[in-house]
GUSELUM-637994 format. One line per 10 residues: number of its first residue (from 1); their letters; for each residue x, y, z of N, C-alpha, C. Coordinates in steps of 0.2 Angstrom, whole numbers, plus 5000, padded with zeros to 4 digits. Layout:
# residues N
NUM> A> X Y Z X Y Z X Y Z | ...
***
This chain:
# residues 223
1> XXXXXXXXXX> 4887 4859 5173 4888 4861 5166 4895 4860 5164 | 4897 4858 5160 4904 4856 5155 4904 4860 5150 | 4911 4859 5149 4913 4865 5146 4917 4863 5140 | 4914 4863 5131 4917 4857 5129 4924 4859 5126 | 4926 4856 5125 4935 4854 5124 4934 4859 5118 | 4941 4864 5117 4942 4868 5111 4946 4863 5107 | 4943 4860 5101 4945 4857 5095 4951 4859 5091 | 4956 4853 5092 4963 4854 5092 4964 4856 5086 | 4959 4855 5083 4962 4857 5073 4960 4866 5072 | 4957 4872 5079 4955 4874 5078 4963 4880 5082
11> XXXXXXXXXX> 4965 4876 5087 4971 4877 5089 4978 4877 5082 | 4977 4873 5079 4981 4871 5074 4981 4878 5070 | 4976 4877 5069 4973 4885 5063 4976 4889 5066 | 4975 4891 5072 4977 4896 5075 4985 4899 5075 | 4988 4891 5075 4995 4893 5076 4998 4893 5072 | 4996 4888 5065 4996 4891 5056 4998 4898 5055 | 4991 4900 5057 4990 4907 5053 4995 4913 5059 | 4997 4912 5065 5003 4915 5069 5010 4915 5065 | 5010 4907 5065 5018 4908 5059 5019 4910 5052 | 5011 4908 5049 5014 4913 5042 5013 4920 5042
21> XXXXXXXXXX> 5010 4923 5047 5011 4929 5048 5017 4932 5050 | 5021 4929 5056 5028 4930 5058 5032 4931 5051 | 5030 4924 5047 5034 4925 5041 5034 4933 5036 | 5029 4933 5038 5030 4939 5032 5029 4944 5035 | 5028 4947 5040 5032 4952 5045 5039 4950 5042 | 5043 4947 5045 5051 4948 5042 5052 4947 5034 | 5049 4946 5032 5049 4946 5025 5049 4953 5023 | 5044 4957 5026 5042 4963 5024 5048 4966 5028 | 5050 4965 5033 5057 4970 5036 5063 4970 5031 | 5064 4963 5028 5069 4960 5024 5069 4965 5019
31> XXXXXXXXXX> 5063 4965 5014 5061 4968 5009 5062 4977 5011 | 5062 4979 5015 5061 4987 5018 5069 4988 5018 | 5072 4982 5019 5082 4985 5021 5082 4983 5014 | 5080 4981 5008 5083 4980 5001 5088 4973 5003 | 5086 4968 5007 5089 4964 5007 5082 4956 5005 | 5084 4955 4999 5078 4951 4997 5083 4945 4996 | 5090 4947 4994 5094 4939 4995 5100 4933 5001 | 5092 4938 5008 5093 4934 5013 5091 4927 5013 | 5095 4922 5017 5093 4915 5014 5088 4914 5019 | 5083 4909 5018 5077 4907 5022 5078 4906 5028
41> XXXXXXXXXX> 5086 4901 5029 5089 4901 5037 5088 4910 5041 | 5090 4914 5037 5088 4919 5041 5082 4924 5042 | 5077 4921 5038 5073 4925 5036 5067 4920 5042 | 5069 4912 5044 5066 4911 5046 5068 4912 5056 | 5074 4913 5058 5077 4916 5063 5073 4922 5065 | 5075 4927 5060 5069 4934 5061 5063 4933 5064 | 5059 4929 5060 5051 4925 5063 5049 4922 5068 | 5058 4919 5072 5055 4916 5077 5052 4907 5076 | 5057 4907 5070 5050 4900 5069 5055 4895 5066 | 5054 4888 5067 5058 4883 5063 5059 4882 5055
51> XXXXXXXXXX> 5063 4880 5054 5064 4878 5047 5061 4876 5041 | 5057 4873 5047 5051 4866 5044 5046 4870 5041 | 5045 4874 5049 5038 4879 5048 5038 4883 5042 | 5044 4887 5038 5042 4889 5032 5039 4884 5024 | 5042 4878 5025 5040 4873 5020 5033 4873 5021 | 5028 4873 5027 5025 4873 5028 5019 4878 5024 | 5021 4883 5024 5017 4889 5022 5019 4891 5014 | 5026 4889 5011 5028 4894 5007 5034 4888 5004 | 5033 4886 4997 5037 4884 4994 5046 4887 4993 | 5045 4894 4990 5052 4896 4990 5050 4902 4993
61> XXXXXXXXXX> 5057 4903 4995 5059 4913 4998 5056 4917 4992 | 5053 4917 4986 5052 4922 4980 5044 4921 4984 | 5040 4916 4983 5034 4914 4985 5035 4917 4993 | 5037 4917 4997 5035 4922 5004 5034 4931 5002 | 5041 4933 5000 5044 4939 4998 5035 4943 4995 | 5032 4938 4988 5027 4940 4984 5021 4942 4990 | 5022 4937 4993 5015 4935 4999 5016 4943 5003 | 5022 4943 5007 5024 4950 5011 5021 4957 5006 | 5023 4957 5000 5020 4963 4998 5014 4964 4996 | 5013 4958 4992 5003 4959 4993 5000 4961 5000
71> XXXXXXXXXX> 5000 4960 5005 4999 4959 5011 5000 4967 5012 | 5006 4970 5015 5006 4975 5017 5002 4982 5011 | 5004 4981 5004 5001 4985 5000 4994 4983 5000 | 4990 4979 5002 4981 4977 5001 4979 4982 5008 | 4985 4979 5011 4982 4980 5019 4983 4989 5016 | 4988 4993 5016 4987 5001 5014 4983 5002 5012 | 4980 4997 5006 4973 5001 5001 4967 5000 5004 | 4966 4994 5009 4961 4995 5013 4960 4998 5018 | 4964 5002 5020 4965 5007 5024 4963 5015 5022 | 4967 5014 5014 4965 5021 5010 4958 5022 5009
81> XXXXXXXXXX> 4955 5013 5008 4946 5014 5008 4942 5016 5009 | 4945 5012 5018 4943 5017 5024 4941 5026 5027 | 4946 5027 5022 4950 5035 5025 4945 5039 5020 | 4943 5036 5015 4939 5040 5010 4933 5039 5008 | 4932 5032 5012 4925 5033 5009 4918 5038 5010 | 4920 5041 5014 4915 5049 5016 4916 5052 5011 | 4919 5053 5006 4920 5057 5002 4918 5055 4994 | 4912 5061 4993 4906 5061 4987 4910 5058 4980 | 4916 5066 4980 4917 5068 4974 4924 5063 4972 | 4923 5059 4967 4927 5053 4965 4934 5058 4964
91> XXXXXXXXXX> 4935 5064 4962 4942 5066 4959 4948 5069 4967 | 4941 5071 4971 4941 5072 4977 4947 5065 4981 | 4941 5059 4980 4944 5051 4981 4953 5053 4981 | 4953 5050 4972 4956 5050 4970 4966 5054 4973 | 4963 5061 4972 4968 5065 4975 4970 5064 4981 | 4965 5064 4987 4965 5062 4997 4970 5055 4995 | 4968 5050 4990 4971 5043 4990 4978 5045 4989 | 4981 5050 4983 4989 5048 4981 4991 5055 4987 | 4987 5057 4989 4990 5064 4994 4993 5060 5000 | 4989 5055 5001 4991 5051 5009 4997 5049 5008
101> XXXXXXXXXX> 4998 5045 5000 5001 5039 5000 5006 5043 4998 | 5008 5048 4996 5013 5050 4994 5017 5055 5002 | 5015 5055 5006 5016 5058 5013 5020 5051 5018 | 5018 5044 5012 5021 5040 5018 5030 5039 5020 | 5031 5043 5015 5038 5042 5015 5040 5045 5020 | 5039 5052 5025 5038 5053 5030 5037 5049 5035 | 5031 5046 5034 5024 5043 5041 5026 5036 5042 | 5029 5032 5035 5029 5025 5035 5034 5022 5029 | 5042 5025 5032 5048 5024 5028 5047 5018 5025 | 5045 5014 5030 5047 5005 5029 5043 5003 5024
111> XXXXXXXXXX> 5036 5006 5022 5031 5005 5019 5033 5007 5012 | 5034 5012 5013 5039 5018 5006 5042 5013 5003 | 5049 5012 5007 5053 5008 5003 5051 5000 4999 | 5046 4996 5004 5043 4992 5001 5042 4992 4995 | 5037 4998 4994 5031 5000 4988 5039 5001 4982 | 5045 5005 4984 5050 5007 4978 5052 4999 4976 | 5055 4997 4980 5057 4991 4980 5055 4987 4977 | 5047 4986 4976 5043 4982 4973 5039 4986 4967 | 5041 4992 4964 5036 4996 4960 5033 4993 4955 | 5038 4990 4951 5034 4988 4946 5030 4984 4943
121> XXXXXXXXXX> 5032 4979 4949 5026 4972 4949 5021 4973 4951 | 5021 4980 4956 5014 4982 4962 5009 4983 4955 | 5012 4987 4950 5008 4989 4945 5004 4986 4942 | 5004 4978 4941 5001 4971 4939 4997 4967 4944 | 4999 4970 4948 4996 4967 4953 4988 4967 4954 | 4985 4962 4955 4976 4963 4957 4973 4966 4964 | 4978 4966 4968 4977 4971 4974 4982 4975 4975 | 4981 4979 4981 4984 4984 4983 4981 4991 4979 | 4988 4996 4979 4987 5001 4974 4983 5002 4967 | 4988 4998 4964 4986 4999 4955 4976 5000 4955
131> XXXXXXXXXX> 4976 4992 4958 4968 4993 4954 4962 4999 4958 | 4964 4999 4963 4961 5006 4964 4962 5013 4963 | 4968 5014 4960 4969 5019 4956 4964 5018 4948 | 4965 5011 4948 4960 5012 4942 4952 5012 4942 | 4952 5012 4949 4944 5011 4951 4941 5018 4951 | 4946 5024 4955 4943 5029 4957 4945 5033 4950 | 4950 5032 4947 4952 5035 4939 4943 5036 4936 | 4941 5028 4934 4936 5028 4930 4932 5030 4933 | 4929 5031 4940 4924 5033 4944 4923 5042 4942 | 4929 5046 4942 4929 5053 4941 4930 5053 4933
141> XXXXXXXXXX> 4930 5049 4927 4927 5047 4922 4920 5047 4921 | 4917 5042 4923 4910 5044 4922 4906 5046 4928 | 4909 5052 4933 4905 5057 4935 4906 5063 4931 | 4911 5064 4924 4912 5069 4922 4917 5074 4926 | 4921 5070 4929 4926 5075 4933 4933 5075 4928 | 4934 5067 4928 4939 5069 4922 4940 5066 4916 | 4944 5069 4912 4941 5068 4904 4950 5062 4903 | 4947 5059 4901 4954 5052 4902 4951 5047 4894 | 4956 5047 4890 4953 5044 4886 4957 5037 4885 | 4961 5034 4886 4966 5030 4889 4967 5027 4898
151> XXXXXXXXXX> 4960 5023 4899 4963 5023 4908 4970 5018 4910 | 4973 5015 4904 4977 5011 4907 4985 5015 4907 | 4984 5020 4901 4989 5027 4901 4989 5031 4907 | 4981 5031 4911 4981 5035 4916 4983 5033 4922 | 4985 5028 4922 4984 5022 4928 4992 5022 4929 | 4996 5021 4924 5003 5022 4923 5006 5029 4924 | 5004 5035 4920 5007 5039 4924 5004 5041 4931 | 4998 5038 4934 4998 5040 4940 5004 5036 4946 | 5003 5032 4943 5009 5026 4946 5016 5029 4945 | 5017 5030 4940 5025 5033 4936 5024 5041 4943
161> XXXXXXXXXX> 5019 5042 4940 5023 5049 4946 5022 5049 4953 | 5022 5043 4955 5019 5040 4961 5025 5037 4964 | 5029 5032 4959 5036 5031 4962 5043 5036 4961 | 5041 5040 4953 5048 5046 4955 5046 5050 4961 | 5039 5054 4964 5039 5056 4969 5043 5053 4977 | 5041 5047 4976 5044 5043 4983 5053 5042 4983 | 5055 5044 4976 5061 5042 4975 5063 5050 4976 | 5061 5055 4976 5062 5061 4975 5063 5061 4983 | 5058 5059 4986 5059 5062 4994 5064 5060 4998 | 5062 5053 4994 5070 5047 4998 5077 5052 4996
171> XXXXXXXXXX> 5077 5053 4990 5086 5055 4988 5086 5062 4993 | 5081 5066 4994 5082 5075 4996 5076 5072 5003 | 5079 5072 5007 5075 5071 5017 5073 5077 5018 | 5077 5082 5016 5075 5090 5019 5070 5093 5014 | 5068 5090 5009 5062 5092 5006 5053 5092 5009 | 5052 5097 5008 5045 5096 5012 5039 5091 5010 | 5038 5085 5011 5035 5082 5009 5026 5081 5008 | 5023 5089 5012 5018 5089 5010 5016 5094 5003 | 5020 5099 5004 5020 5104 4998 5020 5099 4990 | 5027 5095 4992 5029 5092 4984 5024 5086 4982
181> XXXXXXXXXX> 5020 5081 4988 5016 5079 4986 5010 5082 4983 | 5008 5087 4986 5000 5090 4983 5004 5094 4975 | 5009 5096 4976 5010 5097 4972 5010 5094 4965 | 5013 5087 4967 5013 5081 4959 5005 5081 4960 | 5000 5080 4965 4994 5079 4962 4991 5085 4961 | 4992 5089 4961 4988 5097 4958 4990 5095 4950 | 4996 5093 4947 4996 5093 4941 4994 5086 4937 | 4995 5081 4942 4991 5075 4939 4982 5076 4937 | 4980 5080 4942 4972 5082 4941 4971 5087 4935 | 4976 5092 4937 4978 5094 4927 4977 5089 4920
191> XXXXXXXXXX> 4981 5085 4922 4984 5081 4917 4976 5078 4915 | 4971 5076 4920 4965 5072 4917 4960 5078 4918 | 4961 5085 4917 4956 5089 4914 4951 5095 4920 | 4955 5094 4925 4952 5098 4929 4957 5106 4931 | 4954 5111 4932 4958 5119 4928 4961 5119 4933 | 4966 5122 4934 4970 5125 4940 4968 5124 4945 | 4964 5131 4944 4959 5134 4953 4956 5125 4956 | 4952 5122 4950 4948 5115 4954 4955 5112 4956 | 4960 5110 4953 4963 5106 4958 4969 5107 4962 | 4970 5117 4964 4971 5117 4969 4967 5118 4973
201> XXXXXXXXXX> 4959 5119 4974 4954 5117 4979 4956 5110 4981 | 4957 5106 4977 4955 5098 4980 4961 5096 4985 | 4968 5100 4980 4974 5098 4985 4977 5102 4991 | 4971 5107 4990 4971 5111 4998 4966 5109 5005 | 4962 5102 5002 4959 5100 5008 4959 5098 5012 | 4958 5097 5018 4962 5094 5022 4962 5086 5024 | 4965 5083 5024 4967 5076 5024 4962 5071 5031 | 4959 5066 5027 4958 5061 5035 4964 5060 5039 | 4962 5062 5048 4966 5058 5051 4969 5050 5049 | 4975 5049 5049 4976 5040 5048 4975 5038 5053
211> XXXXXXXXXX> 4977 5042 5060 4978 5040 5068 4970 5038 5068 | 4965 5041 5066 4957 5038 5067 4956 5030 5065 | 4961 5028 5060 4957 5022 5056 4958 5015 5058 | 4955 5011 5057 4954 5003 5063 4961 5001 5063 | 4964 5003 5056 4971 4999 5056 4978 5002 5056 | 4982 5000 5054 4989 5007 5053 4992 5000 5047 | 4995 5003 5040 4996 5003 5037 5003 4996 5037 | 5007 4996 5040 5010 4992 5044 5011 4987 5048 | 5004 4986 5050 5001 4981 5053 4997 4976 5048 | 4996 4976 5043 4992 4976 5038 4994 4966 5039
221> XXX> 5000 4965 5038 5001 4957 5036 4999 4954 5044 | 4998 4956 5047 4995 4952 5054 4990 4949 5056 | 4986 4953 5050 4979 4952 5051 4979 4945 5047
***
């Protein structure tokens, strides 16, 4: 019996998708030290990879840098989908989602800094964060969890309190960052209508492990 030949266009693919990965791991490093006006010579050094090989993948250094964030942000929200999906109650969702991601600046600086670094475009964005903030918003809207009359106002200040908290943690390190996280979300649960007592129940429960989940937040553009 023969063993038929692995087809060269499939080796190709393969090592396509190794370099633009490379690329945007360093792109994503780049982006993490607030150095976005590294020039491509170096960004492709970082990667390990020829010159040429960027032209390949990625028109300009603006065009990688976008690539790198959608990437690690979708990859975190896939993650977050993962970690919550057991869980019934959408306000519930909801809460576990910005309780995690607001701990990351402890668990996943690089990741942190990315998100600050990029906050406002993240907002517009068709993956990552935003839209699933606007998924579970409206999801605990019509289960009757919360009372929102405005989801695009809801969407914003959940985001708005989502990067002053990340900036709050960054400027004060010796702050404790699980108290001040549940803390902004005990009040944003306020803010769309649920009493005190419910949303410190919800911000008293306990968290998905992230060590259980198939992926780690980080690794996200490799895939």
């Amino acid at each position: 019996m023969t063993t038929a030949p692995t087809q060269p266009g499939n080796r190709l693919d393969r090592r396509k998708a190794r370099t633009r990965a490379a690329l945007i791991r360093a792109a994503q490093t780049l982006i993490a030290e607030g150095r976005t006006n590294a020039p491509i010579l170096e960004i492709t050094q970082a990667a390990d990879v020829g010159m040429g090989s960027f032209y390949n993948h990625f028109d300009t250094k603006e065009q990688l840098f976008e690539a790198a964030v959608e990437a690690v942000m979708d990859g975190y929200g896939q993650l977050l989908d993962e970690l919550t999906g057991d869980i019934e109650d959408p306000a519930e969702v909801f809460a576990c989602s910005f309780r995690l991601t607001g701990r990351l600046q402890r668990r996943e600086p690089e990741l942190s800094r990315v998100f600050l670094n990029n906050a406002l475009r993240l907002l517009s964005a068709d993956s990552g964060l935003a839209p699933r903030a606007r998924r579970d918003i409206s999801a605990a809207v019509d289960a009757g969890r919360f009372e929102v009359e405005d989801l695009d106002v809801a969407v914003t200040m959940t985001a708005g309190a989502l990067i002053a908290l990340g900036q709050l943690l960054l400027d004060q390190p010796e702050r404790d960052v699980e108290e001040t996280t549940d803390r902004v979300a005990e009040e944003l649960l306020r803010m769309f209508g649920l009493t005190p007592r419910q949303a410190k129940r919800i911000c008293s429960l306990p968290l998905p492990d992230i060590d259980t989940a198939r992926g780690t937040p980080t690794g996200a553009a490799s895939n």
